[in-house]
VEXDREN-2710 file (C-alpha; in Angstrom, 1 decimal):
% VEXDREN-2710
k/r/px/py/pz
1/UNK/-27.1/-50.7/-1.8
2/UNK/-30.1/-49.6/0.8
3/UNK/-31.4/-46.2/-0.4
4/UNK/-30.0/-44.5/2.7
5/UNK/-26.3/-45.5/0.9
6/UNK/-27.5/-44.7/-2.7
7/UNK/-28.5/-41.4/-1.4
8/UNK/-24.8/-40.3/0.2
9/UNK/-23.3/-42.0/-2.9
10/UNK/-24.7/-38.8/-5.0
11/UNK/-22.5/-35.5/-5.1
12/UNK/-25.8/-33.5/-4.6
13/UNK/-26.7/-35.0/-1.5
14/UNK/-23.1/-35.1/0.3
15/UNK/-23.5/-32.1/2.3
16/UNK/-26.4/-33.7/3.7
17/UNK/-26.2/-35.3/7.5
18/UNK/-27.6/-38.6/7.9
19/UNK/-30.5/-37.5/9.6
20/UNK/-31.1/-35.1/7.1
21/UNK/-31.0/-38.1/4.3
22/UNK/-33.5/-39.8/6.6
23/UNK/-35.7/-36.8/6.8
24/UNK/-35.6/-36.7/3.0
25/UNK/-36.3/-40.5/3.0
26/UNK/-39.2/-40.9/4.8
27/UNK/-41.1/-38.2/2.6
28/UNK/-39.9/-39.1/-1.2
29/UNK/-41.9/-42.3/-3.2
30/UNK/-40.5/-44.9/-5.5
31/UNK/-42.0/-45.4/-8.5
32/UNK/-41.7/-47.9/-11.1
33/UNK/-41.4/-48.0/-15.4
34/UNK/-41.4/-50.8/-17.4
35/UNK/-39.6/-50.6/-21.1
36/UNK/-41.1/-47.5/-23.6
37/UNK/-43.1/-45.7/-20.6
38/UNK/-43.1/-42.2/-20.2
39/UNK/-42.2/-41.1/-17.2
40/UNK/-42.8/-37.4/-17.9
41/UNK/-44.6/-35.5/-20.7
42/UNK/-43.4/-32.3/-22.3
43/UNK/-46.2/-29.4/-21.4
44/UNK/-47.3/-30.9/-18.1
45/UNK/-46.7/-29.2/-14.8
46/UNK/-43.6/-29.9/-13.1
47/UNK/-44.7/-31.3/-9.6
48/UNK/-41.7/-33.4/-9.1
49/UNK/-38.0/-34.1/-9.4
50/UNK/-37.1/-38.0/-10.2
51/UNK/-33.2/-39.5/-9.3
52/UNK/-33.2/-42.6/-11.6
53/UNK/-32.0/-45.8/-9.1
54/UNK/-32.0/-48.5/-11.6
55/UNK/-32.5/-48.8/-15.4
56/UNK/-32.2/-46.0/-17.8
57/UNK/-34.0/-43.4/-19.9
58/UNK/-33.9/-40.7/-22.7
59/UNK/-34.9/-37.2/-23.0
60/UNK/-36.4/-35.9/-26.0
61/UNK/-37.1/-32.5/-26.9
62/UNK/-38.7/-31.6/-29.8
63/UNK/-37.0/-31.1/-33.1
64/UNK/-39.5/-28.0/-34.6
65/UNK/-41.4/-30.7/-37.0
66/UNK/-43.3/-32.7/-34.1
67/UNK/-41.1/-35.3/-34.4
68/UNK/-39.1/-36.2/-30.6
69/UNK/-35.0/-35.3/-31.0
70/UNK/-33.3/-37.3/-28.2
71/UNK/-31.0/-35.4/-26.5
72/UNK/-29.5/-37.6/-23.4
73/UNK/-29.5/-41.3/-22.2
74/UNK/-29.7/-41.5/-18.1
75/UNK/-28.8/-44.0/-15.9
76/UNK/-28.3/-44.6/-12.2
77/UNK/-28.1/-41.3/-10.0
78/UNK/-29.1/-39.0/-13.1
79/UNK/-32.0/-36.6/-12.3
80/UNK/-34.1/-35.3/-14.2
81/UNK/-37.6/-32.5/-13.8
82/UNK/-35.4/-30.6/-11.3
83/UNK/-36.8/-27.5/-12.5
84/UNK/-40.2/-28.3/-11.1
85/UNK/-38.5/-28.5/-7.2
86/UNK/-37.5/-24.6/-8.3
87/UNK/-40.2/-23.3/-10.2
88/UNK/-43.3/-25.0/-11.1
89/UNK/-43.0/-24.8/-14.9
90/UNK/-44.1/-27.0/-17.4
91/UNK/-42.1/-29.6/-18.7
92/UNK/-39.9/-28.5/-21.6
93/UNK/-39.3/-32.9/-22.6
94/UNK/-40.5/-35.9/-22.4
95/UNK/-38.7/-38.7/-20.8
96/UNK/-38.7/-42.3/-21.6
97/UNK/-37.9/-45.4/-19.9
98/UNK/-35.6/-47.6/-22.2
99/UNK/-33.3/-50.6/-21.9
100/UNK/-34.1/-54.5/-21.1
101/UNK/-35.8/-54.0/-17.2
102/UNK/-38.1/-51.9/-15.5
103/UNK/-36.8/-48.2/-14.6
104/UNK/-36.6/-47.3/-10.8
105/UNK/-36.7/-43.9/-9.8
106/UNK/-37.2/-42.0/-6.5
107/UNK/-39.7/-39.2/-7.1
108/UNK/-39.4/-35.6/-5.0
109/UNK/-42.9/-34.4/-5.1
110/UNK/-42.4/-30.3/-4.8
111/UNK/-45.6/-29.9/-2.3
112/UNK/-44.0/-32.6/0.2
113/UNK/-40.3/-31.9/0.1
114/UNK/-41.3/-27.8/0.3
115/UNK/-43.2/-29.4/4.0
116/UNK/-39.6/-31.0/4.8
117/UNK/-37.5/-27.9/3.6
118/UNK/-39.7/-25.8/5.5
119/UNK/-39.3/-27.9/8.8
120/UNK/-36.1/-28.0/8.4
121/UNK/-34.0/-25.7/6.0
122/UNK/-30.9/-26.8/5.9
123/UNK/-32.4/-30.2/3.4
124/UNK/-32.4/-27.5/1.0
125/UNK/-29.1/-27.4/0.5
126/UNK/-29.2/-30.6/-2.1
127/UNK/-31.4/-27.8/-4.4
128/UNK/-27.9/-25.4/-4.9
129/UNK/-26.0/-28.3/-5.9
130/UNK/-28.8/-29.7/-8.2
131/UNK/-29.2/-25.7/-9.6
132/UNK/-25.2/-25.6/-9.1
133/UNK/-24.3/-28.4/-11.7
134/UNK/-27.1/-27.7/-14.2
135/UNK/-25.4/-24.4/-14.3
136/UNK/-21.7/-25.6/-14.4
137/UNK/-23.2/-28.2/-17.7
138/UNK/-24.5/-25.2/-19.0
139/UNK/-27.1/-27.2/-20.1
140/UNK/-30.6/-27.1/-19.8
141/UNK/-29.8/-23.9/-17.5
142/UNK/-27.0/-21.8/-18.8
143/UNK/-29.0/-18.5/-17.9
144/UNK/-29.9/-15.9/-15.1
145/UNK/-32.3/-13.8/-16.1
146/UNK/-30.6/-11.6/-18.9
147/UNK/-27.4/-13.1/-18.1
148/UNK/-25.3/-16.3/-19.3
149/UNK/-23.4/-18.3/-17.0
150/UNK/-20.0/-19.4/-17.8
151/UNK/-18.4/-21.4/-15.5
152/UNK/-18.1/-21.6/-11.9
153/UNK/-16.1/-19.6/-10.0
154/UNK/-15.7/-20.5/-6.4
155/UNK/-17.8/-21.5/-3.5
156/UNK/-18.7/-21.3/0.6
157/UNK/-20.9/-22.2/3.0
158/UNK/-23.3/-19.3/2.0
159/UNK/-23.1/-19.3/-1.9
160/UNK/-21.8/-20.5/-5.1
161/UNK/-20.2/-17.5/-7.5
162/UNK/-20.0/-18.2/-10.9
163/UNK/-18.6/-16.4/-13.7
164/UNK/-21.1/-15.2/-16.0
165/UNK/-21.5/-12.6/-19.3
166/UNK/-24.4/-9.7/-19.7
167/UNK/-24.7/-10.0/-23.6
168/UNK/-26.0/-6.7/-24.3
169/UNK/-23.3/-4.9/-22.5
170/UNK/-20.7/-7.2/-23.4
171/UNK/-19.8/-6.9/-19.4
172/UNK/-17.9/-10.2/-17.7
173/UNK/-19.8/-10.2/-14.2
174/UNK/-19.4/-12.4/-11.1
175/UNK/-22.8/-13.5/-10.2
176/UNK/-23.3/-14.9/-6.8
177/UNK/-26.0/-17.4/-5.9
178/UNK/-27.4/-17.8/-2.5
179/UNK/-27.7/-21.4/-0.6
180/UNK/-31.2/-22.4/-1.0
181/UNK/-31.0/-23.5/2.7
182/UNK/-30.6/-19.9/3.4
183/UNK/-33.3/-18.3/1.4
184/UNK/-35.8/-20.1/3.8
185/UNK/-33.5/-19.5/7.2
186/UNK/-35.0/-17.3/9.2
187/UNK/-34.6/-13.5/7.8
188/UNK/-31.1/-14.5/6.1
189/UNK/-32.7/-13.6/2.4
190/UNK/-33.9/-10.2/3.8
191/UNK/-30.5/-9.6/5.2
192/UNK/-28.5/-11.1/1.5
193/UNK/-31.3/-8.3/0.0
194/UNK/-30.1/-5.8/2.0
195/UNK/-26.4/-6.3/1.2
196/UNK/-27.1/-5.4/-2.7
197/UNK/-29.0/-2.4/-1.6
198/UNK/-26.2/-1.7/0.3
199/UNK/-23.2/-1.7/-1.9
200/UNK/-25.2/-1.2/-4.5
201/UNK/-25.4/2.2/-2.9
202/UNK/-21.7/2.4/-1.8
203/UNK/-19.3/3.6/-4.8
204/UNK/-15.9/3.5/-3.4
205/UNK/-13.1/2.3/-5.3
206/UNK/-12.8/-0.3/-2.7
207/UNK/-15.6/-2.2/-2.3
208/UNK/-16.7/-4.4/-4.7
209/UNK/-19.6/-2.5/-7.2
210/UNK/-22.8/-4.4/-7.4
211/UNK/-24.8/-4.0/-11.0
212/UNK/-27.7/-6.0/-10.3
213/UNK/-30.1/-8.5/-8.9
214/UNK/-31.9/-11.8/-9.9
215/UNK/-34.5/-14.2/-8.5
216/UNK/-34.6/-17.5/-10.1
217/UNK/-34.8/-21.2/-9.1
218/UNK/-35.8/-20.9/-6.2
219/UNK/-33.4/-18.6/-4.5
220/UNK/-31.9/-15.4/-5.0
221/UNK/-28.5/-13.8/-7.1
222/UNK/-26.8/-11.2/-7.1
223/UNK/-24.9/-9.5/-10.2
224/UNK/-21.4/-7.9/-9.3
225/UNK/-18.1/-6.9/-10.8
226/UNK/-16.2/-9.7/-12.5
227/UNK/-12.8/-9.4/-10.4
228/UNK/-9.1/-10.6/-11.5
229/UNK/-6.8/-11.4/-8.6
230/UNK/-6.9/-13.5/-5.8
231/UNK/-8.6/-13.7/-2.2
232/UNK/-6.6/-11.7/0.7
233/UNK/-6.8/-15.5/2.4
234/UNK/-4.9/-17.2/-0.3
235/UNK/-2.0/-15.0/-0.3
236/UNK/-1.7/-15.0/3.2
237/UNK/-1.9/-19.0/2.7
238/UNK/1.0/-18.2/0.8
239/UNK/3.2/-16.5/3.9
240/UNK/4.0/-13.7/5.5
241/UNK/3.7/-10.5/3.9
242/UNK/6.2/-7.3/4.4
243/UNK/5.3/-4.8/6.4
244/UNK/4.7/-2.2/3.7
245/UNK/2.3/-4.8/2.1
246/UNK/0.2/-4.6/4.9
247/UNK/0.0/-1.2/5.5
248/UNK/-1.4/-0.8/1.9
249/UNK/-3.8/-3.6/2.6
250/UNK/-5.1/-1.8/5.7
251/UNK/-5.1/1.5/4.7
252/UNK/-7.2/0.5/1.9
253/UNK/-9.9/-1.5/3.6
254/UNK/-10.0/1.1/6.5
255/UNK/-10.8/3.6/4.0
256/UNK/-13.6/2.0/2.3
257/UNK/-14.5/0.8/6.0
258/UNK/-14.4/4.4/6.6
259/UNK/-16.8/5.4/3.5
260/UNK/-19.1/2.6/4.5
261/UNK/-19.7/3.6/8.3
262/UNK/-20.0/7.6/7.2
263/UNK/-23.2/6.4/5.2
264/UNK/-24.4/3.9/8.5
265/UNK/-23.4/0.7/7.3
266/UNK/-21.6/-1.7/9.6
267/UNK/-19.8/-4.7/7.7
268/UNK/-19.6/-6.9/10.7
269/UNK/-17.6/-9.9/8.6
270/UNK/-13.9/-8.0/7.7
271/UNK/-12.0/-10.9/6.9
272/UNK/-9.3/-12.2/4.6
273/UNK/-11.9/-14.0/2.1
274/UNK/-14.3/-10.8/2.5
275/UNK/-10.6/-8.3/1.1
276/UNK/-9.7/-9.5/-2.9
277/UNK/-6.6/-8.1/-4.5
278/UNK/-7.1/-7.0/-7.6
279/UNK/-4.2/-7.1/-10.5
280/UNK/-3.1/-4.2/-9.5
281/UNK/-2.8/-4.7/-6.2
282/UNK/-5.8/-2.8/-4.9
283/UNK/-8.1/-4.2/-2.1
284/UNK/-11.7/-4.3/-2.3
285/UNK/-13.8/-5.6/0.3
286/UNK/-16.8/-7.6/-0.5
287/UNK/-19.5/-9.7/1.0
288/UNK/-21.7/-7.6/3.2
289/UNK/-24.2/-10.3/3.3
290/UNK/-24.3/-9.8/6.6
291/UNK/-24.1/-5.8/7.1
292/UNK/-25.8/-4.3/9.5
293/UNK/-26.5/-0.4/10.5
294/UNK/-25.2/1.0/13.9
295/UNK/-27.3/0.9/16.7
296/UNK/-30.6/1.9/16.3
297/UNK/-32.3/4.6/18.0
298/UNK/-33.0/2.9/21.1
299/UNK/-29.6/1.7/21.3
300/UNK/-30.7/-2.0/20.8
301/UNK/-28.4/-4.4/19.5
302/UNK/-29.6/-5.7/16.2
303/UNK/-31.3/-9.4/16.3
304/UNK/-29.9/-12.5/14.6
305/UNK/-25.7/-11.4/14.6
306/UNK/-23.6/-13.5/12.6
307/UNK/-20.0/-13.4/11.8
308/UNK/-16.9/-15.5/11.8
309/UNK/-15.4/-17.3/14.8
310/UNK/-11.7/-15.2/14.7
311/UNK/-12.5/-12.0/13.4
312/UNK/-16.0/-11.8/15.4
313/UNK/-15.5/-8.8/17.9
314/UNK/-16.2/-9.6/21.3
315/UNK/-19.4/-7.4/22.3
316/UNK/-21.2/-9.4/19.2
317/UNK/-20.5/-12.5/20.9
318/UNK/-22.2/-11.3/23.9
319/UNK/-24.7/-9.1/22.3
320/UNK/-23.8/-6.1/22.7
321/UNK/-24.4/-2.8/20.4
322/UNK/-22.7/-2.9/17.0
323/UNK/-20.5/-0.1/15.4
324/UNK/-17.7/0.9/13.4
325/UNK/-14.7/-0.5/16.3
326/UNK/-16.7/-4.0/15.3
327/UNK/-15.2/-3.9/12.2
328/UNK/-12.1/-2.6/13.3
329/UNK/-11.3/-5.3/15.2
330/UNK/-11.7/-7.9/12.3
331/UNK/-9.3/-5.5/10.5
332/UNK/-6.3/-5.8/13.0
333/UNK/-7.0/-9.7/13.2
334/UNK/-6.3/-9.6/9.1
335/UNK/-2.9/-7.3/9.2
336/UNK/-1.9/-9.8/12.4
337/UNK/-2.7/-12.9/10.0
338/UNK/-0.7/-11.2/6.9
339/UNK/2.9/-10.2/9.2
340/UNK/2.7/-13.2/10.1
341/UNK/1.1/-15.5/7.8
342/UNK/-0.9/-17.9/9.1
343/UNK/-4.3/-17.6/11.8
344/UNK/-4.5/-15.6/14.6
345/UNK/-6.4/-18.7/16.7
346/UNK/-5.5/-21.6/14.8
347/UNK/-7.6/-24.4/15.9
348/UNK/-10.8/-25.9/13.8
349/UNK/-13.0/-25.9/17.3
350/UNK/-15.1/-22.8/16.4
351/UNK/-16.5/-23.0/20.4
352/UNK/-12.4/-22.8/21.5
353/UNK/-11.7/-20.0/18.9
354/UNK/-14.7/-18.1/20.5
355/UNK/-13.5/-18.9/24.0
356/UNK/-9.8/-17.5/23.2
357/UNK/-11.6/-14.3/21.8
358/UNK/-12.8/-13.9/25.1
359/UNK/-10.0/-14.2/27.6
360/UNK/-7.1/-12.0/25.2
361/UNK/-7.5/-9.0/25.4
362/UNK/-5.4/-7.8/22.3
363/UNK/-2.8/-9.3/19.7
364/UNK/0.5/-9.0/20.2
365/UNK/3.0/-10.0/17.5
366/UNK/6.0/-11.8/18.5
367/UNK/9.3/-11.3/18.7
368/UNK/11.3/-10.2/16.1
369/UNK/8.2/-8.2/14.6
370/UNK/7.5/-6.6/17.7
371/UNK/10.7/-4.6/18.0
372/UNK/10.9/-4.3/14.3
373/UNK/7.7/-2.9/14.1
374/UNK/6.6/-1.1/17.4
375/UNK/4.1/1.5/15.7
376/UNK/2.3/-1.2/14.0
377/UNK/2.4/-4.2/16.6
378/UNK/0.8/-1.1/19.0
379/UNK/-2.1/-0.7/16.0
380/UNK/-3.2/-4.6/15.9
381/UNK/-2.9/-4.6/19.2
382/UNK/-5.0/-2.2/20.0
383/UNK/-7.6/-2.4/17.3
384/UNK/-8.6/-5.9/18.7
385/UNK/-9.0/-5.0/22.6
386/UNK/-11.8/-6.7/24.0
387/UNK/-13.2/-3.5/24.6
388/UNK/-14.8/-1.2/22.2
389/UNK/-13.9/2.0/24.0
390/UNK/-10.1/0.5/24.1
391/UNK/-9.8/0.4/20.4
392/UNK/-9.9/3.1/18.0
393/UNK/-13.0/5.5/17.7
394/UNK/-13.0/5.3/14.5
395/UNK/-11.5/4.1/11.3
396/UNK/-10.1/8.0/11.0
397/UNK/-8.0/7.4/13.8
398/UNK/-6.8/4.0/13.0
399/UNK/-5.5/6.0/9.5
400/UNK/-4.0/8.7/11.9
401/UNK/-2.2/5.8/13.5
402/UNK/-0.7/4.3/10.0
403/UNK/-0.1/7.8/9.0
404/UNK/2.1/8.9/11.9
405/UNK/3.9/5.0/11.4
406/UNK/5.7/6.9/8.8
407/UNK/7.8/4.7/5.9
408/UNK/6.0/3.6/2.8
409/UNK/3.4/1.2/1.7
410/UNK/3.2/-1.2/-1.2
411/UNK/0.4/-2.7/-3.1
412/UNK/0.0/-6.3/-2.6
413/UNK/-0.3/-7.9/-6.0
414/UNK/-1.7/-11.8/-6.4
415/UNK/1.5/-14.3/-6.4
416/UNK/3.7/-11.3/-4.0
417/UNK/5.4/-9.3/-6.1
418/UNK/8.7/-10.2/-7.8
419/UNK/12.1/-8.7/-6.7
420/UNK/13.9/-6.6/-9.8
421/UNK/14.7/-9.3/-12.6
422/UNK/11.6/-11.3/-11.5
423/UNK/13.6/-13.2/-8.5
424/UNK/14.0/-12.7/-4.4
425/UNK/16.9/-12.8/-2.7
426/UNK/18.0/-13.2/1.0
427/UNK/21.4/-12.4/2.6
428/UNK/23.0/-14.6/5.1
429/UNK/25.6/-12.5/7.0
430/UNK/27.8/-14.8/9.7
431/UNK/30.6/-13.6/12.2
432/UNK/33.0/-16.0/13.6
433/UNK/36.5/-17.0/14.7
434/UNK/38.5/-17.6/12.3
435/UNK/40.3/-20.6/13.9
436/UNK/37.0/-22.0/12.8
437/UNK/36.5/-20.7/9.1
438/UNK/37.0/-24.2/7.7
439/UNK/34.0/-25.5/10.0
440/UNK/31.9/-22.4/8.4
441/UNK/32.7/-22.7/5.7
442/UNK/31.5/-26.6/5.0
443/UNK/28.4/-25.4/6.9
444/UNK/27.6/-22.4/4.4
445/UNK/28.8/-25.1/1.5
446/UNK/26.3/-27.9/2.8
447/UNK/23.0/-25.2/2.9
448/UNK/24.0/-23.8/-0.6
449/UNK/24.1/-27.2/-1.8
450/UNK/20.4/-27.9/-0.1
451/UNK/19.5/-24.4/-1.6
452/UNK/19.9/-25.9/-5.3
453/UNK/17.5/-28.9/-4.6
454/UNK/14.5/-26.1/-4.7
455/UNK/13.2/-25.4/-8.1
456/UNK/14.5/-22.1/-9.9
457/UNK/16.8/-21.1/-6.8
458/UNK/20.8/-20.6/-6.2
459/UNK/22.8/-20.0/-3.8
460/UNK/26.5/-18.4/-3.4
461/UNK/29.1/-18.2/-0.8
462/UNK/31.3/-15.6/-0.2
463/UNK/34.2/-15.5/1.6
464/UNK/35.0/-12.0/2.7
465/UNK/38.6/-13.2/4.3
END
């Protein structure tokens, strides 16, 4: 196996191109241990990280009497000295070559892989899943800052969130840690700063409370409010939600939409995976990593817009001003994706997801939802007009408009919400000849019959002759 192979065959190095892997390649050193060497020395400074390619060592720590305790055997594709790639500490170990043949490692000096990173950030990227499963282990880090880390609990393309526990407040939080390839792109870290300022700032019982912040290994965390419940996006995964469902879910976000734009900030990322559902059915949106304030004085737009292709409103693509109706479209791009349970553009080319965006000029539900629901199909539609002026002012009138819908909502609860007894039901209602009641009948017979294969369901005819 060349190096270039040994490389890819290591979970923290997968989301790395092949040029990337080059780029790393052509930078790190090989270095060789025979039997009883040590490789590093507890109290010396930590100028590089070493991936073990052949051979195998131990880590000792000491026991509190001078005497080494050996902790962990490594083999091929362990790391070890990671911590001096985040930041620059002393060794806490020593390590020892062991075993019958020479120990081969690949050595990542810091001061040389911090010229690579710098030249191109997304390399970085290996560091979160290096920091990422020394966190999971809870092993040599099972801290941030003041607070313990318990487990992972999701991930993206921007960050990992893990579950984690502030001891002295006995609090469960969520703690979300940035990509290291991030940090160093461009003013991203000011802008994932800015976003716990933010909502630290925003109390609403809506959005998603933010307690605190942390720096550490290299990149940057935020502390927030340990949630129970689900992702808007997985339920809608799920299918289609009723009507009432997603005038609750609306409602909700447009209201703390509504809170966040009185006090100038624009979300600019409204979303399914940005909207949670609580246990009790409450929305709260989350993630304004990428918030942004209205225009600014001189009516500018703001520099370096992000966003996701499908809920993106148009004038962003095309750099226009940002306000509130930004953020209103997003929002009638989620209540089209919850009616009817799936994606409004559904096609993995981001480019032809951005073109459609373009040429529609509004959704329109289909048929039978548009004549079911006239007030609301009239509400998506116009809250994603190409536009701004076309769409709602503001998030006031967009309520105005669910208001005067009339009919009730319902809070969307994670795994839809039981009929009474804990079961659905559906009714089936078919009008026919009666010369051909005997043909209906082994129709209705067959689909019961087809009905029983699912788990936990029945089905009953009745014949209303």
């Amino acid at each position: 196996m060349n190096d270039l192979e040994f490389l890819r065959s290591r979970e923290i190095f997968r989301g790395l191109s092949t040029d990337e892997l080059k780029n790393l390649l052509s930078v790190i050193e090989e270095e060789r241990f025979a039997p009883g060497d040590t490789i590093v020395k507890r109290g010396e400074p930590g100028t590089a990280m070493y991936l073990i390619k052949q051979g195998s060592a131990e880590v000792a720590l000491p026991a509190g009497d001078d005497r080494p305790r050996f902790v962990a055997l490594l083999g091929p594709g362990d790391i070890f000295g990671e911590t001096a790639l985040l930041t620059g500490e002393p060794r806490g170990g020593d390590v020892i070559a062991t075993g019958d043949v020479e120990v081969v490692c690949k050595v990542f000096d810091k001061a040389v892989v911090d010229t690579v990173i710098k030249n191109a950030p997304a390399v970085a990227r290996f560091l979160t899943e290096v920091v990422g499963k020394r966190l999971r282990e809870s092993g040599s880090l099972d801290h941030v800052g003041k607070y313990r880390i318990l487990g992972e609990l999701g991930r993206g393309g921007a960050a990992i969130v893990f579950d984690g526990f502030h001891p002295g407040l006995n609090r469960p939080v969520a703690i979300k840690m940035l990509n290291h390839a991030l940090v160093r792109e461009g003013d991203f870290l000011e802008r994932i700063q800015r976003e716990a300022q933010l909502i630290a700032d925003l109390a609403h019982e809506n959005i998603v409370q933010v307690f605190d912040t942390e720096s550490a290994y290299a990149t940057f965390f935020i502390v927030m409010e340990r949630l129970c419940g689900t992702e808007l996006s997985t339920l809608i995964k799920q299918g289609p939600s009723d009507v009432d469902e997603v005038v609750h879910v609306v409602r909700q976000t447009a209201r703390a939409l509504h809170y966040a734009h009185q006090r100038g900030v624009v979300h600019n990322d409204v979303k399914p995976s940005n909207i949670f559902i609580d246990d009790t059915g409450r929305a709260k949106l989350m993630d304004f990593g990428i918030a942004a304030p209205p225009q600014n004085t001189a009516g500018e737009p703001p520099k370096g817009i992000m966003g996701t292709p499908g809920y993106l409103a148009p004038e962003l693509m095309l750099g226009g001003v940002i306000d509130g109706r930004a953020d209103l479209y997003g929002l009638g791009v989620v209540a089209y994706e919850m009616l009817l349970g799936k994606s409004a553009f559904p096609t993995a080319n981001k480019v032809e997801v951005l073109r459609r965006q373009l040429v529609l000029d509004g959704l329109t539900l289909p048929e039978p939802l548009r004549s079911a629901h006239p007030a609301l199909t009239a509400l998506i539609h116009r809250a994603t007009r190409q536009r701004p002026e076309d769409r709602f002012a503001h998030c006031e009138e967009l309520l105005e408009a669910l208001d005067e819908r009339g009919g009730p909502s319902a809070p969307l609860a994670p795994g839809r919400p039981p009929a009474p007894g804990g079961r659905a039901s559906a009714t089936l209602t078919v009008s026919f000849d009666p010369a051909h009641r005997n043909t209906v009948k082994a129709l209705l017979d067959e689909a019961a019959r087809k009905f029983a294969h699912l788990d936990d369901a029945d089905a009953t005819v009745a014949d209303d002759a």
